[in-house]
Backbone as JSON Lines, residues from 0, in Angstrom:
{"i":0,"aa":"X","n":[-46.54,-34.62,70.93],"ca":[-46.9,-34.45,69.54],"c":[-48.4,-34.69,69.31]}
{"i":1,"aa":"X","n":[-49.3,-35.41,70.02],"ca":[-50.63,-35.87,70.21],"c":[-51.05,-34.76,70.62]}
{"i":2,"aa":"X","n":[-51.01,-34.27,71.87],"ca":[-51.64,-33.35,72.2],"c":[-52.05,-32.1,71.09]}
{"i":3,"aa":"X","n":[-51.06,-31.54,70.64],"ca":[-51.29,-30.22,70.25],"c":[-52.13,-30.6,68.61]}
{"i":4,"aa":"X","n":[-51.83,-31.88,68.13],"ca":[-53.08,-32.17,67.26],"c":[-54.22,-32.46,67.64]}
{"i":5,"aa":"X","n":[-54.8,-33.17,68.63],"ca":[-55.87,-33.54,69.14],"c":[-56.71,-32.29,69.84]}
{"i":6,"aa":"X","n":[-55.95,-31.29,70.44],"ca":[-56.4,-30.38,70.84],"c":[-56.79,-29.49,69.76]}
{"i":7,"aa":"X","n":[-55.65,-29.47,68.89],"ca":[-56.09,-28.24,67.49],"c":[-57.04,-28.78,66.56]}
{"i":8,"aa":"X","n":[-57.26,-30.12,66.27],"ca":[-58.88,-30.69,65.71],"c":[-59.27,-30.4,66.48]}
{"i":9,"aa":"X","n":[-59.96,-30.51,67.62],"ca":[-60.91,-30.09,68.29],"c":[-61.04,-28.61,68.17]}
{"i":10,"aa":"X","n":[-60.38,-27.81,68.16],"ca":[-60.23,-26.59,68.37],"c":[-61.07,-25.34,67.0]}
{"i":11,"aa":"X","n":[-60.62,-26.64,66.11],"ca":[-60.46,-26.05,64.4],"c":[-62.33,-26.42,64.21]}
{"i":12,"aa":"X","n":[-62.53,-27.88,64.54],"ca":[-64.01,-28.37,64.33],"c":[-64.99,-27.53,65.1]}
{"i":13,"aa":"X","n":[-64.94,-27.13,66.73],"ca":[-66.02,-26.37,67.39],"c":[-65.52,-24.57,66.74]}
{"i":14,"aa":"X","n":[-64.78,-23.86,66.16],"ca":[-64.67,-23.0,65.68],"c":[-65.8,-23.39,64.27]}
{"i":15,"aa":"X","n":[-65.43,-24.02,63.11],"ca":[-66.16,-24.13,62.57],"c":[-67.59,-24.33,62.43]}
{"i":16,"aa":"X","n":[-68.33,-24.89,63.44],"ca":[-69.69,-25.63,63.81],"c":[-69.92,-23.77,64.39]}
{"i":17,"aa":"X","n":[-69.01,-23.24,65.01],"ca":[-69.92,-22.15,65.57],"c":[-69.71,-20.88,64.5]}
{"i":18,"aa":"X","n":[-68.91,-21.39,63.66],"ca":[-68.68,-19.9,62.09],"c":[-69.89,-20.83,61.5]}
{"i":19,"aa":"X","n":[-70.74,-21.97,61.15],"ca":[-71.56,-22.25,60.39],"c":[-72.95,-22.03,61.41]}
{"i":20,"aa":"X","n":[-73.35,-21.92,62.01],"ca":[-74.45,-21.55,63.59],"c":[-74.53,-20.33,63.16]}
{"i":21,"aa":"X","n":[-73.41,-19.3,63.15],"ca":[-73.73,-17.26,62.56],"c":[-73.9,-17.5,61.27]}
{"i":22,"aa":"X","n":[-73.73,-18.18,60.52],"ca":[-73.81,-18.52,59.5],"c":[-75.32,-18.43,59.13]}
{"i":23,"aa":"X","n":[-76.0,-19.33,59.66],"ca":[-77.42,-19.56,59.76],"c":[-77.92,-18.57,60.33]}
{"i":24,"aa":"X","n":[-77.52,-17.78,61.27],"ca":[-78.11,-16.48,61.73],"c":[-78.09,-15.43,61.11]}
{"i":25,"aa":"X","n":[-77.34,-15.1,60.16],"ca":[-76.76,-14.34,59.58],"c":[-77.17,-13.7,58.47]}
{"i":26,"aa":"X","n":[-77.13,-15.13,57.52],"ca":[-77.57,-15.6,55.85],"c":[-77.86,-16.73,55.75]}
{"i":27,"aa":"X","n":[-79.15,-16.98,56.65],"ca":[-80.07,-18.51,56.28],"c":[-80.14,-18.42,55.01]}
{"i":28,"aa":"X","n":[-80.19,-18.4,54.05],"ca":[-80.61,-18.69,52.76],"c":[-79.69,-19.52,52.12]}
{"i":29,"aa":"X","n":[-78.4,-18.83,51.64],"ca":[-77.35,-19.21,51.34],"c":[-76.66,-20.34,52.41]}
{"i":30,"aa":"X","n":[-76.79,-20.58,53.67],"ca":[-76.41,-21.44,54.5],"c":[-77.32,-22.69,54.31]}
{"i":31,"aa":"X","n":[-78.3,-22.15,53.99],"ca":[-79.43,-23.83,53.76],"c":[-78.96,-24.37,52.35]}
{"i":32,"aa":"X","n":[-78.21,-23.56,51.67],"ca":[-77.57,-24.06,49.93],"c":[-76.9,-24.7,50.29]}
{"i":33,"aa":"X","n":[-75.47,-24.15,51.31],"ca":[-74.25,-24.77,51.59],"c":[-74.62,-25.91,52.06]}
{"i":34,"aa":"X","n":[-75.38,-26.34,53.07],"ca":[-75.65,-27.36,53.63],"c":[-76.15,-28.49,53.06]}
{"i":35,"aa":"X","n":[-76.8,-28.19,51.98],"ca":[-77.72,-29.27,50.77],"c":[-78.61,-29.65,50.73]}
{"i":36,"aa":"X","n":[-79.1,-28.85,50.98],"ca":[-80.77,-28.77,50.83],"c":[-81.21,-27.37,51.2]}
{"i":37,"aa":"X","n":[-81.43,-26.85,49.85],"ca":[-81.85,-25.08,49.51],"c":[-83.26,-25.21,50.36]}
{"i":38,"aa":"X","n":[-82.79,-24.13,51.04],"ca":[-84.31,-23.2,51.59],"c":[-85.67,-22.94,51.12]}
{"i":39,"aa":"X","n":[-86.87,-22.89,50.57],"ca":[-87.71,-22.95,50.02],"c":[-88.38,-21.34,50.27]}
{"i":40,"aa":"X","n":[-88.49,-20.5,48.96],"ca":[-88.79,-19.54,49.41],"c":[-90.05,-19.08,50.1]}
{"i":41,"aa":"X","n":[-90.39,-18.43,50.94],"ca":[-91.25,-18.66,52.06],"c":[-91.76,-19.57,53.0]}
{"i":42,"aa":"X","n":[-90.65,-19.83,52.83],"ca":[-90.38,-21.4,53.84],"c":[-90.62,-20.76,55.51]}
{"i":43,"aa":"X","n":[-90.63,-21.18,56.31],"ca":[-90.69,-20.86,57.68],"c":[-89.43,-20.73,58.33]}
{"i":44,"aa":"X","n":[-88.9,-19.0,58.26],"ca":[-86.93,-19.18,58.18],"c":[-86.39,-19.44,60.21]}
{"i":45,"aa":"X","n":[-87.77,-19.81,60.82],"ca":[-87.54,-19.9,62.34],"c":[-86.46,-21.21,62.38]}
{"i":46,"aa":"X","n":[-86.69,-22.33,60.85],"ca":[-86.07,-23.38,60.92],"c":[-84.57,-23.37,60.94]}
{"i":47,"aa":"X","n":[-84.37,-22.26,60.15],"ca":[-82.95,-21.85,59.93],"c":[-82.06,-21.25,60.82]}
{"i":48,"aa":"X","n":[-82.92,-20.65,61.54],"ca":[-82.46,-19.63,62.79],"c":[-82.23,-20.88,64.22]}
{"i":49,"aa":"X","n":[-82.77,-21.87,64.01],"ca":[-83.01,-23.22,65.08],"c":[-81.84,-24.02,64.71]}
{"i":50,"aa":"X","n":[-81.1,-24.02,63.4],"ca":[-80.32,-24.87,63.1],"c":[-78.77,-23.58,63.37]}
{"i":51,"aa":"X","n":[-79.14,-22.2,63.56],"ca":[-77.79,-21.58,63.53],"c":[-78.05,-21.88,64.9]}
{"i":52,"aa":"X","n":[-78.57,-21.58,65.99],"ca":[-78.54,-21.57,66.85],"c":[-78.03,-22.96,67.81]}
{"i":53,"aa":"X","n":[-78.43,-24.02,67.51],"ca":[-78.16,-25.25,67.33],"c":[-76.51,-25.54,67.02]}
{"i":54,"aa":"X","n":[-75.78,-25.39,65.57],"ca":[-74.99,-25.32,65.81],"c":[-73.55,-24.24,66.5]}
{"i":55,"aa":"X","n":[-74.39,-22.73,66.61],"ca":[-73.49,-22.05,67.29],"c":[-73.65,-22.64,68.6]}
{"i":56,"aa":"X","n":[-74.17,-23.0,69.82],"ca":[-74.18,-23.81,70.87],"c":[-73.4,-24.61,70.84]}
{"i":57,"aa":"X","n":[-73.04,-26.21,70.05],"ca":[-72.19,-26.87,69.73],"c":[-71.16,-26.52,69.57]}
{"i":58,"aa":"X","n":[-70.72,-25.11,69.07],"ca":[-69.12,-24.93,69.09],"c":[-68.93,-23.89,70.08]}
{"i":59,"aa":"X","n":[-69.87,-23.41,70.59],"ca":[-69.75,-22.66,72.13],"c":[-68.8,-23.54,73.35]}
{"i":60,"aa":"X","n":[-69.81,-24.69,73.18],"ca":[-69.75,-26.08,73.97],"c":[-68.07,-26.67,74.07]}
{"i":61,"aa":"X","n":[-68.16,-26.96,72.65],"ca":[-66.81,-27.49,72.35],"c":[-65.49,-26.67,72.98]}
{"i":62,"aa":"X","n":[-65.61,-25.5,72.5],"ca":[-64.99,-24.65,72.76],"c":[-64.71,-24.74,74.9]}
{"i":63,"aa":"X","n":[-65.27,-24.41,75.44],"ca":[-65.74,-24.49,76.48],"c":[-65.17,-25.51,76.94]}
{"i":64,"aa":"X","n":[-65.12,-26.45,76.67],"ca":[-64.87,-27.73,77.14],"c":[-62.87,-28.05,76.49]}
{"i":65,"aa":"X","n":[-63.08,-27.71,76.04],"ca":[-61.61,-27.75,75.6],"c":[-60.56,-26.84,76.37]}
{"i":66,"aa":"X","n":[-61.11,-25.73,76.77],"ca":[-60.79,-24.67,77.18],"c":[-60.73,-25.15,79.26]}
{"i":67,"aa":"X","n":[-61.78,-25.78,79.59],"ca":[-62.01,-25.37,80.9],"c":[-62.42,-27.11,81.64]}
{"i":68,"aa":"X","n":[-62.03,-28.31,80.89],"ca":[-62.11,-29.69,81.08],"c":[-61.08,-30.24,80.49]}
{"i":69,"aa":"X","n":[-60.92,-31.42,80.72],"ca":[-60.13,-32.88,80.43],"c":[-60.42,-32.89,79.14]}
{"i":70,"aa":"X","n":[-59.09,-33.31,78.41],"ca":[-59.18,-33.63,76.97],"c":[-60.52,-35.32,76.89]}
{"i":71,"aa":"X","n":[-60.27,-36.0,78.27],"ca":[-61.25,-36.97,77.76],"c":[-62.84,-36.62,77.97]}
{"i":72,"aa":"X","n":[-63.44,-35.58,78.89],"ca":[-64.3,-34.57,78.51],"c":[-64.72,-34.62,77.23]}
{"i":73,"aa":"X","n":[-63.62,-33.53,77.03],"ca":[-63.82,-33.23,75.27],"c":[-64.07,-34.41,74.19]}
{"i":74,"aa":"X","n":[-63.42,-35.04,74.61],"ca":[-63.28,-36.92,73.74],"c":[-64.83,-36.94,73.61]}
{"i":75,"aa":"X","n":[-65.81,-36.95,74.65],"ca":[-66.81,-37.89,74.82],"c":[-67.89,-36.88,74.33]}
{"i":76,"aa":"X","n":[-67.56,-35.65,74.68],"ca":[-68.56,-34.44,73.77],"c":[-68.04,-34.69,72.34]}
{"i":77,"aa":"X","n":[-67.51,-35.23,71.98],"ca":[-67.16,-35.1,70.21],"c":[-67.44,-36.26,69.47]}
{"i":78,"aa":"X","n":[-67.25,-37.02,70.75],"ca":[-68.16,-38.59,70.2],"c":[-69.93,-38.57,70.19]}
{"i":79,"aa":"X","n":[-70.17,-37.76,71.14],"ca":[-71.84,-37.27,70.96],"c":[-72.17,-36.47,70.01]}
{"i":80,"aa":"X","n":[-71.43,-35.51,69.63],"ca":[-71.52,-34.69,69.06],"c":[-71.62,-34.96,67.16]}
{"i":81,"aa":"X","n":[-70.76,-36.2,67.61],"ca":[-70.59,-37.06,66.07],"c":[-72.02,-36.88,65.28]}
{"i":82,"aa":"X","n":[-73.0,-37.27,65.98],"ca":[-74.41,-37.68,65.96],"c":[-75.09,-36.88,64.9]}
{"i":83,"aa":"X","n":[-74.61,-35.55,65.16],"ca":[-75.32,-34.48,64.44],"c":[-75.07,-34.18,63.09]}
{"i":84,"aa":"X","n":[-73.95,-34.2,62.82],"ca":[-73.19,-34.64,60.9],"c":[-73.73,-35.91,60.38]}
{"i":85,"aa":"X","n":[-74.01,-37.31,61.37],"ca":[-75.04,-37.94,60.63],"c":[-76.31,-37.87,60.38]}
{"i":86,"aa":"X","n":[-76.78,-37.51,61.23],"ca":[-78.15,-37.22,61.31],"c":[-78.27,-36.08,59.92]}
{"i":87,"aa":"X","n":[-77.38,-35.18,60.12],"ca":[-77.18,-34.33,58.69],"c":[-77.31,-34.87,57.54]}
{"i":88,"aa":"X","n":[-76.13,-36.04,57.09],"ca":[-76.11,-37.14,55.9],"c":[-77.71,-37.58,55.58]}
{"i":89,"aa":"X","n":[-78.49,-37.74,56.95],"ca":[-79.4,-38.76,56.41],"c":[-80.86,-37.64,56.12]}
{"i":90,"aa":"X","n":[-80.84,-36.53,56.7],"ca":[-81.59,-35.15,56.59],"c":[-81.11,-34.69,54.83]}
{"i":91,"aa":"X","n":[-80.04,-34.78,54.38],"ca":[-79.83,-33.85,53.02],"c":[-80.55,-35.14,51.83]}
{"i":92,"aa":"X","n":[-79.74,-36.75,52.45],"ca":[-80.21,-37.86,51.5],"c":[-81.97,-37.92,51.18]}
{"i":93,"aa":"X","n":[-82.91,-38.04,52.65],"ca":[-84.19,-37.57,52.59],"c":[-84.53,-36.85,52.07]}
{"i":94,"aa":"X","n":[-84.22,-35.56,51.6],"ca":[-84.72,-34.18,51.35],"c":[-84.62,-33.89,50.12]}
{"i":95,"aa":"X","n":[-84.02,-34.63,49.3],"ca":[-83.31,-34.56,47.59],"c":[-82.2,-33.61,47.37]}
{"i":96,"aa":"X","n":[-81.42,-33.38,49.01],"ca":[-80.0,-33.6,48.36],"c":[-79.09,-34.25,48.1]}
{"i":97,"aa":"X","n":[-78.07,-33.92,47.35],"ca":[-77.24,-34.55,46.11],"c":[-75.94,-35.48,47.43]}
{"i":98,"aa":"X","n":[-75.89,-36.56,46.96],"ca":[-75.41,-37.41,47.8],"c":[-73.63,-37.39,47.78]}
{"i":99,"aa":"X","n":[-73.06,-36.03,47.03],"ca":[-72.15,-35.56,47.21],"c":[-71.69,-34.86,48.56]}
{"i":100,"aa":"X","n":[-72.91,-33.86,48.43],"ca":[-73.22,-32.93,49.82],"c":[-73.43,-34.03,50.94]}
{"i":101,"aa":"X","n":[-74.02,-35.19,50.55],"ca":[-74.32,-35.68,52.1],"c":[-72.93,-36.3,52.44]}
{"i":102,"aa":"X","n":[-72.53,-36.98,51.71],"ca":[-71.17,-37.77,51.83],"c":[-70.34,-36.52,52.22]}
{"i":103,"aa":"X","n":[-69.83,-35.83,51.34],"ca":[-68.94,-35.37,51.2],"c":[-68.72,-34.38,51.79]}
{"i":104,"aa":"X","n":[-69.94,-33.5,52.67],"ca":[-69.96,-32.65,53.93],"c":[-69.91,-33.16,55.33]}
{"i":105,"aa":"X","n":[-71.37,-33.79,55.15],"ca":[-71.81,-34.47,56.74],"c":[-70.98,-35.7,57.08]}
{"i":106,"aa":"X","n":[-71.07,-36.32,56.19],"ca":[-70.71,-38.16,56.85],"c":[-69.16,-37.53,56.99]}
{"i":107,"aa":"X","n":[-68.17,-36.96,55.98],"ca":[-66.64,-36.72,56.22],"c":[-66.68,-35.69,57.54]}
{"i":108,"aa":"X","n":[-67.72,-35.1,58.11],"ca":[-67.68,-33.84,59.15],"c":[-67.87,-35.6,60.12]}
{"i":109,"aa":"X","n":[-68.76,-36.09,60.15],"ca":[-69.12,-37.02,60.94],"c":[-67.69,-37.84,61.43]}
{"i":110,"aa":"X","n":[-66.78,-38.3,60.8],"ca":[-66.01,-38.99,60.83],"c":[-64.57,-38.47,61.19]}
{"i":111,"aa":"X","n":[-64.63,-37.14,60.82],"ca":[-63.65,-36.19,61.29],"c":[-63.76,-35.96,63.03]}
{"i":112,"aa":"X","n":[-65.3,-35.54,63.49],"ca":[-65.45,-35.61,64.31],"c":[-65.35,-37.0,65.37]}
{"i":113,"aa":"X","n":[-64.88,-38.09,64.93],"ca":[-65.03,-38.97,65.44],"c":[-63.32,-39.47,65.49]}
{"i":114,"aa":"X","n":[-62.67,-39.1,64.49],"ca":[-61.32,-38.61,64.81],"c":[-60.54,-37.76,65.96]}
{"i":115,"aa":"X","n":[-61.6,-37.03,65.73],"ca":[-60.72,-35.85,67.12],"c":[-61.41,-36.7,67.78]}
{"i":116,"aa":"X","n":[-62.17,-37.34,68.22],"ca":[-62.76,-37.61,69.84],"c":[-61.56,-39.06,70.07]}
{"i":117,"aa":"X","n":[-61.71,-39.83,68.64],"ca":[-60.37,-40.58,68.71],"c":[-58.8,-40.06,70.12]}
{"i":118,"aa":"X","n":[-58.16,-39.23,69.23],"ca":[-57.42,-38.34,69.38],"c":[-57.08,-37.65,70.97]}
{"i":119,"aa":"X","n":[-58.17,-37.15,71.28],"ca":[-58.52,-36.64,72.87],"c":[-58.63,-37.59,73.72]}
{"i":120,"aa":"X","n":[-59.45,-38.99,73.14],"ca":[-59.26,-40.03,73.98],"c":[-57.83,-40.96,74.19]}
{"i":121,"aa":"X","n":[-57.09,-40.78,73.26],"ca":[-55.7,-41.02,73.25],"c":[-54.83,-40.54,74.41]}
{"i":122,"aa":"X","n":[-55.17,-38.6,74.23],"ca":[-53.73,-38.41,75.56],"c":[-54.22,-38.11,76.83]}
């Protein structure tokens, strides 16, 4: 009963991280909204293209690793991986976004992610 949850968070989180990565490749503009902290027009959009790229890698990764390693593998990439949804929280709080978006995207992505690595380290 562990398994096929621990595997399907993992599964569901590096799918997502790599639909928000094309995301940023895609439609930086609107992806720098979602994220919480709007884009600045004529901003330098290489930043945006660094952050899709960035997170499509991460769910390449995930993916990858779930697929072709040990669930405790995966455990310890998702516990590193945690890093990056905070680092997010504290990037949107700096920047004058709304501490809804930081909480309520990054730190809950942060903690989710720290669930599944929970989870994987379990079975």
């Amino acid at each position: 009963m562990l398994t096929p949850l621990a595997y399907g968070l993992a599964t569901v989180l590096s799918l997502l991280v790599l639909f928000i990565g094309v995301r940023f490749l895609v439609s930086p503009r609107s992806a720098a909204t979602g994220y919480g902290v709007p884009a600045k027009d004529g901003g330098d959009s290489a930043y945006l293209a660094i952050k899709g790229v960035r997170d499509a890698t991460f769910g390449v990764l995930g993916l990858a690793l779930l697929a072709f390693s040990t669930a405790h593998a995966a455990g310890w990439y998702m516990l590193v991986v945690a890093l990056a949804p905070l680092g997010d929280t504290l990037i949107v709080l700096r920047f004058g976004g709304t501490k809804a978006a930081a909480f309520g995207i990054h730190f809950a992505t942060a903690v989710t992610v720290l669930i599944s690595a929970a989870l994987l380290f379990a079975i």
